[in-house]
PDB file of N, CA, C and O in Angstrom:
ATOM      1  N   UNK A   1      -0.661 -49.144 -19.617  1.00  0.00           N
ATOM      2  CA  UNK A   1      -0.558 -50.581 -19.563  1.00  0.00           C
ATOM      3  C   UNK A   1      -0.167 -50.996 -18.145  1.00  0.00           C
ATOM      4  O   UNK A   1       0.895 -50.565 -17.695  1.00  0.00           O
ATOM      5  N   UNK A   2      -1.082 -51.948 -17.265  1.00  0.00           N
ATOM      6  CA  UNK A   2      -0.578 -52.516 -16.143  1.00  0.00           C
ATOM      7  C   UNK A   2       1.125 -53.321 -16.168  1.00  0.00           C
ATOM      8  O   UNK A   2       1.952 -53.679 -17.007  1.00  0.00           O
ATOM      9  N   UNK A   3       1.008 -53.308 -15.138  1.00  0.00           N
ATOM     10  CA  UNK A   3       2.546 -53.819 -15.323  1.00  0.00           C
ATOM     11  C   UNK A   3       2.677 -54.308 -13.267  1.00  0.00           C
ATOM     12  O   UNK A   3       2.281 -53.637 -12.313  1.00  0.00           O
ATOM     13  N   UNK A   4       3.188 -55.313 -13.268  1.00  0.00           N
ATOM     14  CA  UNK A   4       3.195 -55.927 -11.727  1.00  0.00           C
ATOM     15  C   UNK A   4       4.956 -55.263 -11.605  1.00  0.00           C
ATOM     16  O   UNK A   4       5.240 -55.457 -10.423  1.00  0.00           O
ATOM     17  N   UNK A   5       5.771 -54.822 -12.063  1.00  0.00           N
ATOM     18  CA  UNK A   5       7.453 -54.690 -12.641  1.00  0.00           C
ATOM     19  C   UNK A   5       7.396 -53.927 -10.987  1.00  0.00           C
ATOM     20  O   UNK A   5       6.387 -53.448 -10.470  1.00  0.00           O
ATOM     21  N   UNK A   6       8.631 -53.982 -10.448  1.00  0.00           N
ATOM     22  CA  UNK A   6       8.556 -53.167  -9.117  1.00  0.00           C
ATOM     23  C   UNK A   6      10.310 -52.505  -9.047  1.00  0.00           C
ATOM     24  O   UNK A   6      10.897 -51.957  -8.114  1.00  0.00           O
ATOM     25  N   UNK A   7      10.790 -52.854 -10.500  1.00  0.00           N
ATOM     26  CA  UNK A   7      12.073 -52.101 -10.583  1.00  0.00           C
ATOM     27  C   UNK A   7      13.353 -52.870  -9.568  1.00  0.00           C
ATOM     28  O   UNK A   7      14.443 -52.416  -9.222  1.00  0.00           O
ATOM     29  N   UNK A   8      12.706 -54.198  -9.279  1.00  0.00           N
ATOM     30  CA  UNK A   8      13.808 -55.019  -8.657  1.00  0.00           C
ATOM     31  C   UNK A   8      13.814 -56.667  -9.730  1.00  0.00           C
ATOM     32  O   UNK A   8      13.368 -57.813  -9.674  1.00  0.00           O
ATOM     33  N   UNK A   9      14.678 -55.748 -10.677  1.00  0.00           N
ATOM     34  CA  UNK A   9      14.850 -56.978 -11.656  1.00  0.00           C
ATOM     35  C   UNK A   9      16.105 -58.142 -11.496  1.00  0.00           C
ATOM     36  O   UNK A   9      17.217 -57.963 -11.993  1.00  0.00           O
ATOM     37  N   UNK A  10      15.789 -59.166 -10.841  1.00  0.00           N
ATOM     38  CA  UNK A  10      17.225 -59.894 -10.610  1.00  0.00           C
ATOM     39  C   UNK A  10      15.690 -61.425 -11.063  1.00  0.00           C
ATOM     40  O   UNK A  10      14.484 -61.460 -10.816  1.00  0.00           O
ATOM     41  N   UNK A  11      16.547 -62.310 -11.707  1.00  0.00           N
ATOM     42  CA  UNK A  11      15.894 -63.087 -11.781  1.00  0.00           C
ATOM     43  C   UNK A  11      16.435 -64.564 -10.758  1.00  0.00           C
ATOM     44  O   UNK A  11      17.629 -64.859 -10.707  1.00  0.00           O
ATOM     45  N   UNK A  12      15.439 -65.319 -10.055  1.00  0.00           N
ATOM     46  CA  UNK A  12      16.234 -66.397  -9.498  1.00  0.00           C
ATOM     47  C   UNK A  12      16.067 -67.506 -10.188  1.00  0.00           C
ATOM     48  O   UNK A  12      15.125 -67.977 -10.825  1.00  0.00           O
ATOM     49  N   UNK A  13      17.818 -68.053  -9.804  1.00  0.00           N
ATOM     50  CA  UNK A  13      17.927 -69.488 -10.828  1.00  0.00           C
ATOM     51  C   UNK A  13      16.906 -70.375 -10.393  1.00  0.00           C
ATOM     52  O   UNK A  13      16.147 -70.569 -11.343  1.00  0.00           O
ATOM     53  N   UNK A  14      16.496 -71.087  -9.243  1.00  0.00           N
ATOM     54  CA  UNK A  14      16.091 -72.339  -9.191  1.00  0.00           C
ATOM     55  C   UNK A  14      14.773 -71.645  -9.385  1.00  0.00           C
ATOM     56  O   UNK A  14      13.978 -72.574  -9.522  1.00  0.00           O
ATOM     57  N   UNK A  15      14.189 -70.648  -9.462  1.00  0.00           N
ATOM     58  CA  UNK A  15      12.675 -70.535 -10.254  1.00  0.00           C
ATOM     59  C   UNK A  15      12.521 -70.723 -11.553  1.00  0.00           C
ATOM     60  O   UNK A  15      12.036 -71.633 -12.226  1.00  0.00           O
ATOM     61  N   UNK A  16      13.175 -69.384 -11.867  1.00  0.00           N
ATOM     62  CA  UNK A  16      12.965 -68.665 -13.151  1.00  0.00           C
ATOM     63  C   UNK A  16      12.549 -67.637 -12.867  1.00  0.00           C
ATOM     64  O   UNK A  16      12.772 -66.962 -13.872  1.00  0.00           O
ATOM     65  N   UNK A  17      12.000 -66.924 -12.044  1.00  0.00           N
ATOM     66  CA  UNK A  17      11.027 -66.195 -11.382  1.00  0.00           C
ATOM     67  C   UNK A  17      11.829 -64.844 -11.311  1.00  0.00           C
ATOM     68  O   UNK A  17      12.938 -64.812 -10.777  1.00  0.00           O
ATOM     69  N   UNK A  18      11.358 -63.947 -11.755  1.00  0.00           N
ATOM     70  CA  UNK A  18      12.156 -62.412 -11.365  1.00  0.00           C
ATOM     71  C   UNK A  18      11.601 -62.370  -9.555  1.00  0.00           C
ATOM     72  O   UNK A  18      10.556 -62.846  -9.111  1.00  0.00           O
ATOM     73  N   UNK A  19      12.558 -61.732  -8.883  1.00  0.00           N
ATOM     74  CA  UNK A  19      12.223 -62.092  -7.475  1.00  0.00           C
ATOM     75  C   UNK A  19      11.571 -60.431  -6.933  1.00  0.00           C
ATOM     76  O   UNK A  19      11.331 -60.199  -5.748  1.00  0.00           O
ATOM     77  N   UNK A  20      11.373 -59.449  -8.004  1.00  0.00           N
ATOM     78  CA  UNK A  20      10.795 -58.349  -7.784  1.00  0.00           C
ATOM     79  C   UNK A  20       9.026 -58.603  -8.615  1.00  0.00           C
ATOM     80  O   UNK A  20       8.104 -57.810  -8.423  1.00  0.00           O
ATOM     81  N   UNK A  21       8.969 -59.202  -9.040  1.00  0.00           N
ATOM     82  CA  UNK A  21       7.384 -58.951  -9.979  1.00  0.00           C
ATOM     83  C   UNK A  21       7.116 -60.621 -10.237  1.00  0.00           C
ATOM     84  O   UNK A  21       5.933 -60.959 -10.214  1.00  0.00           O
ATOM     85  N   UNK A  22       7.842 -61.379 -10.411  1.00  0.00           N
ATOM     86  CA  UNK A  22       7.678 -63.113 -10.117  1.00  0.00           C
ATOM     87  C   UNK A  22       6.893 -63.634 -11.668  1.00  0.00           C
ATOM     88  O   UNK A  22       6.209 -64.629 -11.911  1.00  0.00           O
ATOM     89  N   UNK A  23       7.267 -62.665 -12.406  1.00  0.00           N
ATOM     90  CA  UNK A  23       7.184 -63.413 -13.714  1.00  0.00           C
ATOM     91  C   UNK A  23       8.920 -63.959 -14.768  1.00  0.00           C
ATOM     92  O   UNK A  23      10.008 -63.417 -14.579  1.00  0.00           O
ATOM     93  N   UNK A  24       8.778 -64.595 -15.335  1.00  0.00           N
ATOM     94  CA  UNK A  24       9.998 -64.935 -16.500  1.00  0.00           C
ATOM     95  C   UNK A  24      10.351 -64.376 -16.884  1.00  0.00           C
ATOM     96  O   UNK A  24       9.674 -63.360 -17.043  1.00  0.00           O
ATOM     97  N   UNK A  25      11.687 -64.377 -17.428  1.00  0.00           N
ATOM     98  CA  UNK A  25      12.646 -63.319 -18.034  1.00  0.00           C
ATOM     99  C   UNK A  25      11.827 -63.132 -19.688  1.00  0.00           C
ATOM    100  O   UNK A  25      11.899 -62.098 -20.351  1.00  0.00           O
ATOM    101  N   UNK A  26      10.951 -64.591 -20.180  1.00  0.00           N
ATOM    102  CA  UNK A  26      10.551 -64.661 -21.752  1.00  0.00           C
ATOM    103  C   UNK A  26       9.365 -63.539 -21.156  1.00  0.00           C
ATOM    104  O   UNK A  26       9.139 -62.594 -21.912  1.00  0.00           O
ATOM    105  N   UNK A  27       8.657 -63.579 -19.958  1.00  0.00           N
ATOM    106  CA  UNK A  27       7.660 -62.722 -19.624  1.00  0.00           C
ATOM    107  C   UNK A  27       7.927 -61.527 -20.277  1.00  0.00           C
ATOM    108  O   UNK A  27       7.490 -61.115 -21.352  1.00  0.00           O
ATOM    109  N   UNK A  28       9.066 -60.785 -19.117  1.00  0.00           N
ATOM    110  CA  UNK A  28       9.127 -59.780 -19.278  1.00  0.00           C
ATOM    111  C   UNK A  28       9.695 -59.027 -20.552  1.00  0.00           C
ATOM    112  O   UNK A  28       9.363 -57.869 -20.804  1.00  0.00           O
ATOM    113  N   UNK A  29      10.406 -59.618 -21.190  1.00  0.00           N
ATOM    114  CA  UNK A  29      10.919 -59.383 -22.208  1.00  0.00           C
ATOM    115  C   UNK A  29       9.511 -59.140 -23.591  1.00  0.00           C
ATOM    116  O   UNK A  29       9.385 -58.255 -24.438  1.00  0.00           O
ATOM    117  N   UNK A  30       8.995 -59.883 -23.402  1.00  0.00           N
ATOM    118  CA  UNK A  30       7.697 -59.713 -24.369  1.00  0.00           C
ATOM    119  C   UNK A  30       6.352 -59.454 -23.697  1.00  0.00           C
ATOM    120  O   UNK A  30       5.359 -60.106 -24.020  1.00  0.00           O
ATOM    121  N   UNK A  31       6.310 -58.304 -22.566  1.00  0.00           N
ATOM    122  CA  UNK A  31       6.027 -58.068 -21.679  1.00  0.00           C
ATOM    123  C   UNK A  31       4.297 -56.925 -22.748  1.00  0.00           C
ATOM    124  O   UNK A  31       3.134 -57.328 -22.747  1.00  0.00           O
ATOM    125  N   UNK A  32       4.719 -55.793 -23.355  1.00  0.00           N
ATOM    126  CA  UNK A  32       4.749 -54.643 -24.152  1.00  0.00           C
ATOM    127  C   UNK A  32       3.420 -55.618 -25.426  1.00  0.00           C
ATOM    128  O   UNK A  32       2.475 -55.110 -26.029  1.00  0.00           O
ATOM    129  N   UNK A  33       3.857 -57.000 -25.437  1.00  0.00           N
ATOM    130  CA  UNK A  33       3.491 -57.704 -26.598  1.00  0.00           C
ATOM    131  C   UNK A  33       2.284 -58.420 -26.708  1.00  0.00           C
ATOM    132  O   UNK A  33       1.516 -58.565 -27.659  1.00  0.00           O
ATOM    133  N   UNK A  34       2.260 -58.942 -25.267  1.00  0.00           N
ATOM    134  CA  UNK A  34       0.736 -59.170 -24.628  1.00  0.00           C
ATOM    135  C   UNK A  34      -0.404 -58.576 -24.724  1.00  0.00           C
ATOM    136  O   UNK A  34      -0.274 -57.354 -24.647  1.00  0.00           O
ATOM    137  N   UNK A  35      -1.629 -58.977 -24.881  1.00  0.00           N
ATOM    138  CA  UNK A  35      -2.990 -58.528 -24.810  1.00  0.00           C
ATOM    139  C   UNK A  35      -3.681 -58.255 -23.653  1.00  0.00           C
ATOM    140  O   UNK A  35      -4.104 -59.132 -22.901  1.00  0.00           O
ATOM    141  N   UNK A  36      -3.800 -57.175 -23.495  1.00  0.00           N
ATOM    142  CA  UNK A  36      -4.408 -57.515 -22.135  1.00  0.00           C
ATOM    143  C   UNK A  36      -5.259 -58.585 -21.189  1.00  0.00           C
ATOM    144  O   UNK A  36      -5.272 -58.701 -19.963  1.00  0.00           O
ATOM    145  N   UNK A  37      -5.680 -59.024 -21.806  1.00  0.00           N
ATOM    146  CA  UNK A  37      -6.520 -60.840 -21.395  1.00  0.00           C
ATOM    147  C   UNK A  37      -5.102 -61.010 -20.720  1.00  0.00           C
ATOM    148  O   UNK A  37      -4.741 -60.569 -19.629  1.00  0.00           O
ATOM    149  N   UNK A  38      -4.292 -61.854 -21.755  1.00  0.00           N
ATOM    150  CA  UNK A  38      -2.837 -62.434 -21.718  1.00  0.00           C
ATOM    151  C   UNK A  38      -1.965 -61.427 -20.145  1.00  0.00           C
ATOM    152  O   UNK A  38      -1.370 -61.999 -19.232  1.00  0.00           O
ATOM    153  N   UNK A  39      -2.100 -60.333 -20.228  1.00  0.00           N
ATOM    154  CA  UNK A  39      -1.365 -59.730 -19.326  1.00  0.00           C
ATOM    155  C   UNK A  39      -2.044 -59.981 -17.925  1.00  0.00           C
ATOM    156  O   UNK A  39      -1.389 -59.963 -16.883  1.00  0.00           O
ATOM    157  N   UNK A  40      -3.542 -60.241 -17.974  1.00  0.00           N
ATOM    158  CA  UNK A  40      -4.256 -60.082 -16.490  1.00  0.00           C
ATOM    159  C   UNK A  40      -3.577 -61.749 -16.177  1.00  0.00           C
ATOM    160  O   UNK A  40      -2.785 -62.022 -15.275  1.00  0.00           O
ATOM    161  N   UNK A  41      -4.111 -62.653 -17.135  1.00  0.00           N
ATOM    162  CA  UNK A  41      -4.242 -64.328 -16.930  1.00  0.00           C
ATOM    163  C   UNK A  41      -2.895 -64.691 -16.176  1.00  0.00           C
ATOM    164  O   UNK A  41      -2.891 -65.467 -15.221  1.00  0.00           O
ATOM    165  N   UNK A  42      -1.478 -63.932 -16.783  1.00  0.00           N
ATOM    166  CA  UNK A  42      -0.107 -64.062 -16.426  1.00  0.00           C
ATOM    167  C   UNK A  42      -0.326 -63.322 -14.729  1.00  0.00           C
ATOM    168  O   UNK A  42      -0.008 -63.898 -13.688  1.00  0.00           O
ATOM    169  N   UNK A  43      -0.846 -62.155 -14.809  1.00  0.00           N
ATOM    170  CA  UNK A  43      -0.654 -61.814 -13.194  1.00  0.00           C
ATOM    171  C   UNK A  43      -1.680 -62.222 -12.011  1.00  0.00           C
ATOM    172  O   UNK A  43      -1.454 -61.887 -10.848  1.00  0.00           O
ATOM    173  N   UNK A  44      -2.730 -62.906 -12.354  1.00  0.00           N
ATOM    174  CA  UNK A  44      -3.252 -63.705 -11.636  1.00  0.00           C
ATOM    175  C   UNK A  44      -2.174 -65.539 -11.239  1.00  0.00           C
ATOM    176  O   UNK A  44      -2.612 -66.650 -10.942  1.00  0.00           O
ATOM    177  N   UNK A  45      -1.374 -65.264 -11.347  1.00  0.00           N
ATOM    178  CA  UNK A  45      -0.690 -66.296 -10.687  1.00  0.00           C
ATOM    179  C   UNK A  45       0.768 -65.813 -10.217  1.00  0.00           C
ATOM    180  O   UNK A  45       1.651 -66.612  -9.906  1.00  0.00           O
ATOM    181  N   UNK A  46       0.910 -64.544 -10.201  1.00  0.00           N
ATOM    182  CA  UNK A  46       2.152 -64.142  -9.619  1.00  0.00           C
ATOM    183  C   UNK A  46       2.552 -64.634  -8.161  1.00  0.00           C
ATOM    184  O   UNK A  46       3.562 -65.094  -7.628  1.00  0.00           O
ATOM    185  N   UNK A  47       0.839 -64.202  -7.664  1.00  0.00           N
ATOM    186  CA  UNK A  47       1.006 -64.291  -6.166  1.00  0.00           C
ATOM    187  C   UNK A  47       1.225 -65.774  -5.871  1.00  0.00           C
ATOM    188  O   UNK A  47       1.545 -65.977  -4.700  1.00  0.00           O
ATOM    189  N   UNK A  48       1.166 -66.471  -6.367  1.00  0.00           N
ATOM    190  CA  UNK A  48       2.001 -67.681  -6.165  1.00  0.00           C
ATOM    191  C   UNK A  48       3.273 -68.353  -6.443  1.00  0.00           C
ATOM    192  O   UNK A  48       3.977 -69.260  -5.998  1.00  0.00           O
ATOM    193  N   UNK A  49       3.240 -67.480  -7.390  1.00  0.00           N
ATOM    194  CA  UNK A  49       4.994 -67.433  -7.846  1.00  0.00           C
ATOM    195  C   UNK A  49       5.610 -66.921  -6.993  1.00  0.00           C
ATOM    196  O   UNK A  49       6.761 -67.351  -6.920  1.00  0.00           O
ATOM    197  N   UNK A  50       5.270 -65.925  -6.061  1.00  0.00           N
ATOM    198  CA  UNK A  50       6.407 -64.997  -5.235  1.00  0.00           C
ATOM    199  C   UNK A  50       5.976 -65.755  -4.090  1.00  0.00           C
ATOM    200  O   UNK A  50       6.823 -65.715  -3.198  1.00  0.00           O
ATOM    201  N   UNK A  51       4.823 -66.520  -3.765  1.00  0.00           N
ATOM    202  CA  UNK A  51       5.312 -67.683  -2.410  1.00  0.00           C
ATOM    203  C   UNK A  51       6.359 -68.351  -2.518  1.00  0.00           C
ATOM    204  O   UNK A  51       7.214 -68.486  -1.642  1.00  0.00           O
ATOM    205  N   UNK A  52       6.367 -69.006  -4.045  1.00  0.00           N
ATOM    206  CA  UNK A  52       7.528 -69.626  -3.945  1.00  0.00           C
ATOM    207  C   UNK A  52       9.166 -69.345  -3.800  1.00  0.00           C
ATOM    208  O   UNK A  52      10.023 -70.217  -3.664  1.00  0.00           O
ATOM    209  N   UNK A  53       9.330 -68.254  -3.848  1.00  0.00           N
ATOM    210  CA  UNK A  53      10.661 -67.372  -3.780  1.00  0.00           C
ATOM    211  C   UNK A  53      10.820 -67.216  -2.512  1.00  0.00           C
ATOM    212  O   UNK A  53       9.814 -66.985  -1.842  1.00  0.00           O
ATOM    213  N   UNK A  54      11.774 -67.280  -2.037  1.00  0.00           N
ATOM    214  CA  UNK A  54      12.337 -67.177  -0.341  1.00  0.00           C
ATOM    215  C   UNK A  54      12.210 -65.811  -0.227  1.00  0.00           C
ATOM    216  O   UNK A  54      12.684 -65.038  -1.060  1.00  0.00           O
ATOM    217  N   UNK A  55      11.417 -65.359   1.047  1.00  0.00           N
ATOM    218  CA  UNK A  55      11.039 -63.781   1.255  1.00  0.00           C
ATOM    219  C   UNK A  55      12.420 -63.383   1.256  1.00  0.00           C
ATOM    220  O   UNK A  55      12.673 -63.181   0.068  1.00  0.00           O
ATOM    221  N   UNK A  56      13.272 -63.199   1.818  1.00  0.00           N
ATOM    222  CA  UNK A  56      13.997 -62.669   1.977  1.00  0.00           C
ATOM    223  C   UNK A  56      15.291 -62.676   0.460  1.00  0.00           C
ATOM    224  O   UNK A  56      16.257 -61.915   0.408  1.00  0.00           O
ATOM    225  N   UNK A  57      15.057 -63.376  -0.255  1.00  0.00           N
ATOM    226  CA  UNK A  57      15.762 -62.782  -1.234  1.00  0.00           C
ATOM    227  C   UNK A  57      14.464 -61.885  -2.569  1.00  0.00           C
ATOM    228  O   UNK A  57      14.778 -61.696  -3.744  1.00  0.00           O
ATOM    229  N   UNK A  58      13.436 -61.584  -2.118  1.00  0.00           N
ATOM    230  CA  UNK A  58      12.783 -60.620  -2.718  1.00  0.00           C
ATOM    231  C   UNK A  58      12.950 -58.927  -1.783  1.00  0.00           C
ATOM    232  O   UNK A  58      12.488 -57.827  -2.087  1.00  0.00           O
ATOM    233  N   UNK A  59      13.503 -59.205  -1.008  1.00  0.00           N
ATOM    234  CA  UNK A  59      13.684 -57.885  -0.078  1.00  0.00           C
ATOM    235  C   UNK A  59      15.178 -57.860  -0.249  1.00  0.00           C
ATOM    236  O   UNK A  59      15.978 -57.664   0.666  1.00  0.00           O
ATOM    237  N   UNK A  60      15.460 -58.066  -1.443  1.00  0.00           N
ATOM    238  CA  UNK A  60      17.085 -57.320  -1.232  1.00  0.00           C
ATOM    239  C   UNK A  60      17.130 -55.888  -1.229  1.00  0.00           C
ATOM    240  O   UNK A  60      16.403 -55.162  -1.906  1.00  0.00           O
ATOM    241  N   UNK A  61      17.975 -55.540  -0.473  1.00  0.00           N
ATOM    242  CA  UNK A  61      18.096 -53.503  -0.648  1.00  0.00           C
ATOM    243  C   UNK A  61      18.677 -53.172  -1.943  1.00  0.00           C
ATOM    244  O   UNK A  61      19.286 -53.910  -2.717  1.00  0.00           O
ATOM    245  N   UNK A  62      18.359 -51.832  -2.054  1.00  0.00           N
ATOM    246  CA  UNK A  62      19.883 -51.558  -3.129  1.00  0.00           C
ATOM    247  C   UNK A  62      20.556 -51.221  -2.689  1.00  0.00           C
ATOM    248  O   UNK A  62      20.873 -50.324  -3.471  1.00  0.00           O
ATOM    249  N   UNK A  63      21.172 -51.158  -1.956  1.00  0.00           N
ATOM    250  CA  UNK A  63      23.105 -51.253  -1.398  1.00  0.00           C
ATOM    251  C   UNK A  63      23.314 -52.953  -1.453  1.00  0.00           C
ATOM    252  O   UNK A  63      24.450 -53.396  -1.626  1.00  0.00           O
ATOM    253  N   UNK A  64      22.366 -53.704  -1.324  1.00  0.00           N
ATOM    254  CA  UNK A  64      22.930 -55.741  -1.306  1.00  0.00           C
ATOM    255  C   UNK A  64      23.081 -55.620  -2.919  1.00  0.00           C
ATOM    256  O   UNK A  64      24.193 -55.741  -3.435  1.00  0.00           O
ATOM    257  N   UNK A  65      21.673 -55.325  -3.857  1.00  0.00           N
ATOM    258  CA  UNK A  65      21.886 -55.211  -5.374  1.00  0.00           C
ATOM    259  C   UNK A  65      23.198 -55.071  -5.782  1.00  0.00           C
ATOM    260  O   UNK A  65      23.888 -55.983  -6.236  1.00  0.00           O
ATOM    261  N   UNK A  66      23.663 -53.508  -5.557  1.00  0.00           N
ATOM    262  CA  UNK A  66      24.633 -53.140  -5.965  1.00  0.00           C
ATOM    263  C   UNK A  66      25.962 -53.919  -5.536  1.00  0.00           C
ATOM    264  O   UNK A  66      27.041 -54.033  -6.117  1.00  0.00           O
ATOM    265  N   UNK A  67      25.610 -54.299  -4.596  1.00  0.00           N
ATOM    266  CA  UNK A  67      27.069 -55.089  -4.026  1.00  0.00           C
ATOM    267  C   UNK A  67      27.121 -56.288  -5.014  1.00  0.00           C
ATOM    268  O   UNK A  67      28.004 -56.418  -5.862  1.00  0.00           O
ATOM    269  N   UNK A  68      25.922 -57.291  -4.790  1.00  0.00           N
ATOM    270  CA  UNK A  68      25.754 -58.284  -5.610  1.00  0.00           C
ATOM    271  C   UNK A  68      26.253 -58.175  -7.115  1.00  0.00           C
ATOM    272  O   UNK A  68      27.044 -59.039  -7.495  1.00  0.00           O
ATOM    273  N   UNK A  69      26.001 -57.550  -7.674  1.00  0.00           N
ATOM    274  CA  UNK A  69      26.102 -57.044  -8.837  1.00  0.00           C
ATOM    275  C   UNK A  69      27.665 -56.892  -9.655  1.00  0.00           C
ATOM    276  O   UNK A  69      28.113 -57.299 -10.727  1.00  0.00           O
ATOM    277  N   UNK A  70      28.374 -55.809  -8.136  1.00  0.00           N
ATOM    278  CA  UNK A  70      29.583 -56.045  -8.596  1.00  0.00           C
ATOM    279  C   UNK A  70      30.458 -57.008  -8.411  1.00  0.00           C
ATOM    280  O   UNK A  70      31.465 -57.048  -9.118  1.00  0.00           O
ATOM    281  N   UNK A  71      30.176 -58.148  -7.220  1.00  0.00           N
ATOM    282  CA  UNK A  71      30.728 -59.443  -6.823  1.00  0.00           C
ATOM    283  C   UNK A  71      30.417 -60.020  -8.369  1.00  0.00           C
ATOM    284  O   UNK A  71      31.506 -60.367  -8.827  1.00  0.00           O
ATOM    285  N   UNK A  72      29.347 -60.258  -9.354  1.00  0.00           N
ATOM    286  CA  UNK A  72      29.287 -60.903 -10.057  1.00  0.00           C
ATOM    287  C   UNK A  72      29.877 -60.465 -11.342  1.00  0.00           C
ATOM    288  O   UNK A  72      30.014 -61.256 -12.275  1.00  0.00           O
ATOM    289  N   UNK A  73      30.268 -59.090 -11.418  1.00  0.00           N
ATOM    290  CA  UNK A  73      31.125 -58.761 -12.689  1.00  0.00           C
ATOM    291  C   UNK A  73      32.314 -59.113 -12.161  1.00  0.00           C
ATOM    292  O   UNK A  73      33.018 -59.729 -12.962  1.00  0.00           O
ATOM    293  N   UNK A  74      32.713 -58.968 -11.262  1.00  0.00           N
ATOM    294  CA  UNK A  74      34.358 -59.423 -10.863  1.00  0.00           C
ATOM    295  C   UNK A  74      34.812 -60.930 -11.207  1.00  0.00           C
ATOM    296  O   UNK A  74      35.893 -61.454 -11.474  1.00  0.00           O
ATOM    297  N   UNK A  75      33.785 -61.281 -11.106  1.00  0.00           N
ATOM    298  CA  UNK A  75      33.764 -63.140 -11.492  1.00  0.00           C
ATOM    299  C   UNK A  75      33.626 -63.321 -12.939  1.00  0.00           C
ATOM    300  O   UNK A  75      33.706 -64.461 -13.397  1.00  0.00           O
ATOM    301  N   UNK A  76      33.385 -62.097 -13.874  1.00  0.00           N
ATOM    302  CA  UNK A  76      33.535 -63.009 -15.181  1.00  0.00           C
ATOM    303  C   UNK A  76      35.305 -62.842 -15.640  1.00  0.00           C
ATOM    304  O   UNK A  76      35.746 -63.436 -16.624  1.00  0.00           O
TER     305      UNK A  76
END
């Protein structure tokens, strides 16, 4: 099964947009559930979804991830 997923799952608020693969969290989650039609139609508009995401928070490293990550468990 294709899959656009690039293993940088952080989703951004003012999209919705996962800022690694630039589909929805309802996307990905029912990702497995799609038809293939349904799966191509969804990734023919990614590449415009990830214009809209600020390059530079789609290039986070994983050492920023991980940092990020734990700044945000410390906060609950």
């Amino acid at each position: 099964m294709e899959t656009p997923c690039t293993s940088v799952c952080s989703i951004d608020a003012a999209t919705g947009y996962c800022r690694g693969c630039g589909r929805t969290g309802d996307e990905i989650a029912t990702w497995t559930l799609f038809s293939d039609r349904e799966r191509r139609h969804i990734m023919t508009g990614l590449h415009t979804r990830m214009r809209s995401l600020d390059a530079s928070s789609r290039l986070e490293t994983r050492s920023a991830r991980v940092d990020r990550i734990a700044r945000e468990r410390t906060k609950r």
